[in-house]
N, C-alpha and C positions, 0 to 999 in steps of 0.2 A: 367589567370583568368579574367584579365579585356576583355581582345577580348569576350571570350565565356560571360561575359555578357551584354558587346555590341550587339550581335548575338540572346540573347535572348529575352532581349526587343526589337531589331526589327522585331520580331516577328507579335505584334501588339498594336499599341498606346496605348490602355488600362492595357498593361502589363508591369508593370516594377520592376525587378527582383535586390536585392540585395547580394551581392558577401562575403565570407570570407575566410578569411584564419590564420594558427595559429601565422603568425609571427604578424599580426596586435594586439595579447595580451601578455600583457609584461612575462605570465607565458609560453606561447608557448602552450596554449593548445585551443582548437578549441569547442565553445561551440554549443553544436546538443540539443536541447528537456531539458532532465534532467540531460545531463552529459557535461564534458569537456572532450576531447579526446586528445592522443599526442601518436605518434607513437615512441616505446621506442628505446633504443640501441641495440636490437634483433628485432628490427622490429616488437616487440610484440607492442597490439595497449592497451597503456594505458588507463583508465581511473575513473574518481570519480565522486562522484554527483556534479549538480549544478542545480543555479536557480538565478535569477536574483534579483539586489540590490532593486527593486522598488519592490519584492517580499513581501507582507505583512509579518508584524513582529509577528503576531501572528495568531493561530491556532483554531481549534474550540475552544470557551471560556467555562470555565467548569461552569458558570453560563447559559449556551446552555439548555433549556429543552429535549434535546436528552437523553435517558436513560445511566446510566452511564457506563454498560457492554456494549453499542454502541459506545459511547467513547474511551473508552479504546481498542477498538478493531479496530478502524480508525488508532488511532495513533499510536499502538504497527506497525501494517502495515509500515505508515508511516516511522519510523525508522527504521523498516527493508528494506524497498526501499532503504534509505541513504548507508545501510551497502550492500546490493546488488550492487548498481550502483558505486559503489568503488571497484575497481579490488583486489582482494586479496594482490598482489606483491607489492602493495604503502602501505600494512603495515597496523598494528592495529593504529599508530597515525596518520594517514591520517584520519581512519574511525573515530575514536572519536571526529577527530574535526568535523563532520560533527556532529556527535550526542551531541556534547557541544551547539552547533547552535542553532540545534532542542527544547534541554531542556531549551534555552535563550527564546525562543517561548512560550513553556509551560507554564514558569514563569510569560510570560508577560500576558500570556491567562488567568491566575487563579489559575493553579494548585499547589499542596502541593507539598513539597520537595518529602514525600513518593510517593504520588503517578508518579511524574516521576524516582523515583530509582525504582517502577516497572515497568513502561513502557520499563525502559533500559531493564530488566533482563529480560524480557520475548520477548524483542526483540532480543537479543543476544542469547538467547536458542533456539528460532526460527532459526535463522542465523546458529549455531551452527550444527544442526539439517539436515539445508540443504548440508553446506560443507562434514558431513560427508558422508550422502547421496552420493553426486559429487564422494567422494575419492573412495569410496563402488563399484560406478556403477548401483547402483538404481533408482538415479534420476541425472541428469546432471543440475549442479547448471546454468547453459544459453545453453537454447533450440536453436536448430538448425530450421529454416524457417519447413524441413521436419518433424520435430518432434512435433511441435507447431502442422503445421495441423493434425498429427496421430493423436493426445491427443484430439483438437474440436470434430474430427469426432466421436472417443473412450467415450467421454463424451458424444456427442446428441445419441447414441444410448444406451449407460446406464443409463441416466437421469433419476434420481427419483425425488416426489417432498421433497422439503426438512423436509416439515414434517411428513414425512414416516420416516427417517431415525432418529440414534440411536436409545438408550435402548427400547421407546414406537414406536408402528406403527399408528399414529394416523390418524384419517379419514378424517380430515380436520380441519380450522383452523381458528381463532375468533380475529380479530384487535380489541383491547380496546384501546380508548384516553388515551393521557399519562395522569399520576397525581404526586402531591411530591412523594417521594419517593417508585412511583410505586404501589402504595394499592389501587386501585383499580387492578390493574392485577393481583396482590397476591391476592385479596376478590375471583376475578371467579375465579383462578387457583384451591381454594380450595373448591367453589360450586362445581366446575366441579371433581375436586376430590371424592366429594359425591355421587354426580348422577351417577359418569362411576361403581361404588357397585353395580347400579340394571340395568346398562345398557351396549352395550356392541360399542357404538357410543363414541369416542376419540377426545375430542377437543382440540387443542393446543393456548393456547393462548397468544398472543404475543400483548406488548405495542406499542401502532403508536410511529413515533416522532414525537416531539414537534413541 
């Protein structure tokens, strides 16, 4: 490893390339992006989430003027990344400790006890959701390079906009500023409730953030 990054900064002066490997961490495992890797005793290639100590300690703050169905829709993600990027085989206490971490965050951000006991649960039924999927053979819980590009290409030719889809087909779509608790978007949501009675034009209207 050290020759090949010898080899690589002399490439050219402005280049200078740093090297690792897993025996440099006392845990033996080798940290890439968002995970730590180790190649197991079947050769199978471990791995769990990760992120760095200088990682800030807290997450969007629930005093964030962001609406709060956008909130909890960031982070429920987020925790499911945690439980994704954890290999199944290291176990449900490998994953919980990543999601004990996550909710030390939460706590520190603002949030209630309840509302992070649901962000677990609806990230766990997410999660739950996908393994079964994987076992099924309907969706494979880690896409293969080939599979990633079917589904891009599979998407840009199905592409609707998004507010066509579900229950209403609406015709297009209305950004209102955010306010507390959202009333002004509730006020047009239900002008616009009235007017679609004598007309047959569908607006959707959705809160900017803050």
């Amino acid at each position: 490893m050290k020759v090949l990054n010898e080899i690589a900064n002399s490439i050219h002066p402005m280049i200078e390339l740093t090297s690792d490997i897993p025996s440099n961490h006392t845990d033996g495992k080798l940290p890439v992006l968002d995970l730590k890797v180790k190649l197991g005793l079947k050769n199978q290639i471990d791995f769990e989430f990760y992120e760095k100590k200088t990682k800030n300690s807290r997450v969007i703050l629930a005093s964030s003027a962001l609406p709060w169905r956008q909130k909890e829709t960031i982070l429920v993600n987020e925790a499911v990344r945690r439980l994704r990027n954890t290999t199944p085989q290291l176990g449900s206490e490998t994953q919980n400790f990543h999601l004990n971490v996550f909710m030390v965050k939460l706590k520190n951000s603002g949030y209630s006890a309840n509302f992070r006991a649901k962000i677990i649960r609806k990230a766990k039924a997410i999660y739950s959701k996908q393994l079964e999927n994987d076992r099924e053979g309907t969706k494979p819980l880690y896409r293969s390079r080939k599979q990633i590009l079917e589904d891009r290409i599979k998407k840009k030719h199905s592409k609707i906009s998004w507010w066509k889809t579900g229950k209403q087909n609406f015709n297009t779509v209305l950004f209102v500023p955010p306010t507390p608790g959202g009333i002004l978007a509730k006020k047009m949501r239900e002008r616009q409730a009235q007017l679609s009675k004598n007309s047959k034009l569908k607006i959707k209207v959705v809160e900017q953030g803050g």
